[in-house]
N, C-alpha and C positions, 0 to 999 in steps of 0.2 A: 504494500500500500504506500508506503514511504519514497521507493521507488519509482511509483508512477507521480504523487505528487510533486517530487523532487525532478522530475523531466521535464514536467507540466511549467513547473515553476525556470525552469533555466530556457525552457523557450519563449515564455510569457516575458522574459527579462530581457532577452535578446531580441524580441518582437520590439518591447518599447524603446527600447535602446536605438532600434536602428530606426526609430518614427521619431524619437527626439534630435537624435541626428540629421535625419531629412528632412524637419522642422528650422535646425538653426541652420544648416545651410542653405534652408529659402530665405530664411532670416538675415543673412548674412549675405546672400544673393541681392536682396531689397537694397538694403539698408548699408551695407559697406561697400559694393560696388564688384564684389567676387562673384560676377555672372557664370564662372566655369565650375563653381558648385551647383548651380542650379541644371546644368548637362552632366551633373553627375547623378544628383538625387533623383529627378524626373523620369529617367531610364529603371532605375533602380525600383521607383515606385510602381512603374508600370510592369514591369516586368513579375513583380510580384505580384500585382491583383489579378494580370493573363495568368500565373501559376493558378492562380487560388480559382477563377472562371474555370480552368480546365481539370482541376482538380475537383470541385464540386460538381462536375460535368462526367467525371469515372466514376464517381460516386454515387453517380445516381441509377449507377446497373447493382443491383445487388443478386448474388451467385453463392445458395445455398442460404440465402434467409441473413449473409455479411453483407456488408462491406465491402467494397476494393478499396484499395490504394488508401489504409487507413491509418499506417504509416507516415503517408507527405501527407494526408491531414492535418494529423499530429506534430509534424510540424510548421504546415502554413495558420493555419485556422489556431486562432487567440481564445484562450481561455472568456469566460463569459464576464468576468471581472472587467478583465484585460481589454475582451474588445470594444467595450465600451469607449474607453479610452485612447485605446490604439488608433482605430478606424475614423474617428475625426480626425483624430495628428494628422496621420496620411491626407486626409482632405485636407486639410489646412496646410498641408507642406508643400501640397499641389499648386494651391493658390499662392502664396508668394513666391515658389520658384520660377513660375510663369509671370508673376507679377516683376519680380529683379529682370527676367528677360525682355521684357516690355520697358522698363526702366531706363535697363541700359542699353535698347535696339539703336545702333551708329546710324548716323542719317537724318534728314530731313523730312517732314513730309509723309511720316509713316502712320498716320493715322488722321480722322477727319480734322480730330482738335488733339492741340499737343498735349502729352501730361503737365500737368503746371507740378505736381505732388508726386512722390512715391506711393499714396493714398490713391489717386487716379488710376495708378496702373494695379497696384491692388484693387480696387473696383472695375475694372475693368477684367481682371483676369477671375474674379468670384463670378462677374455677368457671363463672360466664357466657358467658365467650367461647367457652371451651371444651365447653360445652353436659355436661359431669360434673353441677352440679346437687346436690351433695351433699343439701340439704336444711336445714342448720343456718343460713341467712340463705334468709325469703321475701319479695318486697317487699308492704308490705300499703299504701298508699297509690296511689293513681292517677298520681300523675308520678312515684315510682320505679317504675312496671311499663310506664310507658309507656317508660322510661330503659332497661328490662332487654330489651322488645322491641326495642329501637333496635340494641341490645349485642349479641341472639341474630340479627339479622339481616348486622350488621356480622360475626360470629364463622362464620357460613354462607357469607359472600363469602371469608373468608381462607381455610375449609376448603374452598373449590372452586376458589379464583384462586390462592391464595398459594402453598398448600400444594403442589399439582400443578405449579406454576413454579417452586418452591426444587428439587421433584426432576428436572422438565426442565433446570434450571441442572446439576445434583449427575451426571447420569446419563450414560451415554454407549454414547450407542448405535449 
C-alpha cells in the first residue's frame, strides 16, 4: 500500500514540478524578455496533453473487463488532488508563453492595434486560446498568424485533453 502511495506521490511531485516550471518560464517569457523559454515550454506542454488525448484514447478499449496501457496512465494522469491544481498551471502557462511570444514578435505592423502592455498580449493570447476571438486585436503579419495558428491548435489540445481530465480528476462516479 505504501508503495503505491509512494509512486502516486513522486509522480504527483514531478507532474507539479514540471507545470510550475512551464508556468515561470511563461513568466519569465512575459515579463523578462527570455522569448526562447516560451519555444521550450509550449512544445513540452503540448506534447504532453497529445500523450494524455492518446493515452485516454487506448484506454478506452478494455480487454478482459482491464484496462490497457494503465501503466502510462499512471504516469500521465494526476492524482485527483493534484489535478486540480496541475491542469490550470498548464493553462495558464499556455497563456503567457504565447502571451511573451506576442510581446516580443520583431517587427512592425503585426497586429491590427499595437500592444501598448505586456497585459494586451496576455489578453490577447487568453482570447486565442480560448478560441472567444473578440475581434479588437487581428494578426496582420505572416509570423504573428503563423504564432496565433500555433496558439489555436495548442488551445484545441487543452479543450479536448485538459479540460475533460480536470473533470475526470473533479468527478466521481
Amino acid at each position: 500500500m505504501c508503495q503505491s502511495s509512494c509512486q502516486n506521490l513522486k509522480i504527483d511531485s514531478g507532474l507539479m514540478f514540471a507545470s510550475l516550471m512551464a508556468l515561470i518560464c511563461g513568466w519569465l517569457s512575459l515579463y523578462s524578455g527570455w522569448r526562447y523559454l516560451s519555444w521550450v515550454s509550449i512544445p513540452v506542454i503540448d506534447l504532453y496533453l497529445f500523450a494524455v488525448i492518446l493515452t485516454a484514447a487506448a484506454r478506452a478499449d478494455k480487454v478482459n473487463n482491464t484496462y490497457q496501457y494503465s501503466w502510462v496512465a499512471d504516469w500521465l494522469f494526476p492524482s485527483r488532488r493534484v489535478g486540480v491544481i496541475f491542469i490550470p498551471l498548464m493553462a495558464l502557462a499556455l497563456i503567457l508563453s504565447f502571451a511573451g511570444l506576442y510581446w516580443g514578435l520583431p517587427g512592425e505592423c503585426n497586429f491590427t492595434s499595437d500592444f501598448s502592455s505586456p497585459m494586451d498580449s496576455l489578453y490577447f493570447s487568453l482570447v486565442t486560446l480560448t478560441t472567444v476571438g473578440y475581434g479588437d486585436f487581428a494578426p496582420l503579419s505572416e509570423p504573428a498568424r503563423e504564432l496565433v495558428i500555433f496558439e489555436i491548435g495548442s488551445g484545441f489540445l487543452v479543450l479536448i485533453g485538459a479540460f475533460p481530465l480536470l473533470i475526470s480528476r473533479v468527478s466521481d462516479f
